[in-house]
Residue, then its C-alpha position, 0 to 999 in steps of 0.5 A: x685196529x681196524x682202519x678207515x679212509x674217509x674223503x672230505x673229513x674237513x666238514x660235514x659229515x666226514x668230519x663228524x664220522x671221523x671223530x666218531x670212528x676214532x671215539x670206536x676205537x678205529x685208526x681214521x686216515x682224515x683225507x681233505x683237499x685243505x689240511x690247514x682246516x684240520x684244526x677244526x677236526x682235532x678240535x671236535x674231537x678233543x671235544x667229544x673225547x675221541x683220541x686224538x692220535x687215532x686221526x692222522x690227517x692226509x692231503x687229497x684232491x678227489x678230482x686230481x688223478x696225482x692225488x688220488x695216487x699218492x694218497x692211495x699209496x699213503x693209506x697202503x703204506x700206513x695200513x700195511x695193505x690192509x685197510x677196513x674201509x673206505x668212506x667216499x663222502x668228498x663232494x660238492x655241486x653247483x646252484x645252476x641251469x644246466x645250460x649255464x654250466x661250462x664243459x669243464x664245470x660239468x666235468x669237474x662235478x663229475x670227477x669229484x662225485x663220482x669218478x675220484x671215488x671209482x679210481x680211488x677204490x680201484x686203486x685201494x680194492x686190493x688192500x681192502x680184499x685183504x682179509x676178506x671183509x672190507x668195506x667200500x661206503x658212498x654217501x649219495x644224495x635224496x637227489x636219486x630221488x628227486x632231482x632238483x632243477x639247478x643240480x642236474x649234473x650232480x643227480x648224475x653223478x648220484x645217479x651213476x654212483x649207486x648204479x656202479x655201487x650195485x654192480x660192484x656189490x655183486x662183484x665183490x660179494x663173493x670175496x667178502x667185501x661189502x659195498x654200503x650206500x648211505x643216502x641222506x636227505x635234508x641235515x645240517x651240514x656246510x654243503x648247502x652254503x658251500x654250492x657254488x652260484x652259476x648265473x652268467x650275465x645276460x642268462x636266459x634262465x635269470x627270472x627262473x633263477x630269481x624264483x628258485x634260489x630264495x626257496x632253495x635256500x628256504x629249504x634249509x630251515x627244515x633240515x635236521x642233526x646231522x651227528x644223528x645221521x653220522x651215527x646211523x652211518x658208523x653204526x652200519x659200517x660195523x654191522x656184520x652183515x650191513x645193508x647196500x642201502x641206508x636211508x638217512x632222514x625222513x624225508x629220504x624215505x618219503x622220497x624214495x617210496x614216491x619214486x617207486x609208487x608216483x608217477x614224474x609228473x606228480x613228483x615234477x609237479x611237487x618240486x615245481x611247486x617248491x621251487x617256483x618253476x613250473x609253467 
């Protein structure tokens, strides 16, 4: 049975990913900050039909270096050193003018989108080389794209993660493990409402924010199925020869080709004109 550790399986597109993987056949390990939200996971899954047993839900705080040891122990432990895969999709950001955004806020972004899943693949690379066909996926952001002004620090650490995914793909290549980055645009998921609001009082970015936020949470009407995008991801983990880069959602696409092919001061002048902010 092949098996796989999926972070941030209590929502989204970990959660969809998870029951879907299960449905396959594959032992899931379902790791989540907050296991009282498991109900939900089990619920979808009974839902579609997908085996229960095969989902064994285990708590991890991405952002802890405790828990990243712990649950790397676990999954070594319940997969006998042998594990197929794993899925970094854990992640969250802020709604907030880079100057607003306290040192340990700018921190915690980045630890729990980017270094939680490079010490958490450290620590499980040896289980994955295994048998010589593991699978490291990262879920990354249209943010590589076009960066968004009041998400700054999370396009860096988009940015950063798929800068070490390429380099790791050509380290681990030649053992046979593959490295899949998976890069969604706009889709139905929770990260959009769970985004947490920065705006001290007295900012000097408050009249800037009064004009992006209503259109950034505008942008949501325009997003798509998310269970599309999830099926696309597990259909590429059990490719034989997958891609390092899926893009998921048309507007992924579009991004990407612009970012190639335009020059930034077209693309600024795009997003100034969605989000409100330009001069």
């Amino acid at each position: 049975m092949k098996s796989v550790l999926i972070t941030g399986s209590s929502s989204g597109f970990g959660r969809e990913v998870a029951v879907m993987l299960a449905r396959r056949g594959w032992l899931v390990l379902a790791s989540m900050r907050d296991t009282a939200k498991r109900d939900r996971l089990y619920e979808l899954a009974k839902a579609v039909g997908a085996p229960t047993e095969s989902i064994r839900v285990m708590p991890l705080d991405v952002a802890s270096d405790s828990s990243r040891r712990e649950a790397a122990e676990r999954v070594v432990e319940i997969t006998d050193g042998n594990l197929s895969a794993v899925l970094h999709n854990a992640g969250y950001t802020t709604t907030g003018f880079f100057e607003d955004l306290s040192g340990e806020q700018c921190r915690h972004i980045l630890e729990t989108n980017l270094i939680g899943a490079m010490d958490l693949t450290r620590r499980l690379l040896p289980a994955l080389r295994h048998n010589g066909s593991g699978r490291i996926a990262v879920i990354s952001s249209n943010a590589v794209n076009v960066p968004h002004p009041m998400f700054s620090v999370y396009a860096a650490a988009k940015w950063a993660l798929e800068g070490w995914c390429e380099a790791l793909s050509m380290e681990l290549r030649p053992l046979g493990v593959d490295v899949l980055i998976f890069q969604p645009g706009n889709h139905d998921t929770a990260f959009g409402s769970h985004a947490v609001p920065v705006l001290p009082e007295h900012s000097a970015y408050e009249g800037l924010a009064e004009r992006a936020l209503p259109r950034l949470a505008g942008l949501s009407q325009y997003s798509r199925p998310s269970h599309k995008a999830s099926r696309r991801m597990c259909d590429v983990l059990e490719r034989a020869r997958p891609p390092l880069r899926t893009r998921l959602g048309v507007d992924d696409v579009a991004a990407s080709l612009l970012a190639r092919l335009a020059p930034y001061r077209l693309r600024r002048m795009g997003v100034e004109r969605i989000t409100g902010l330009g001069r």
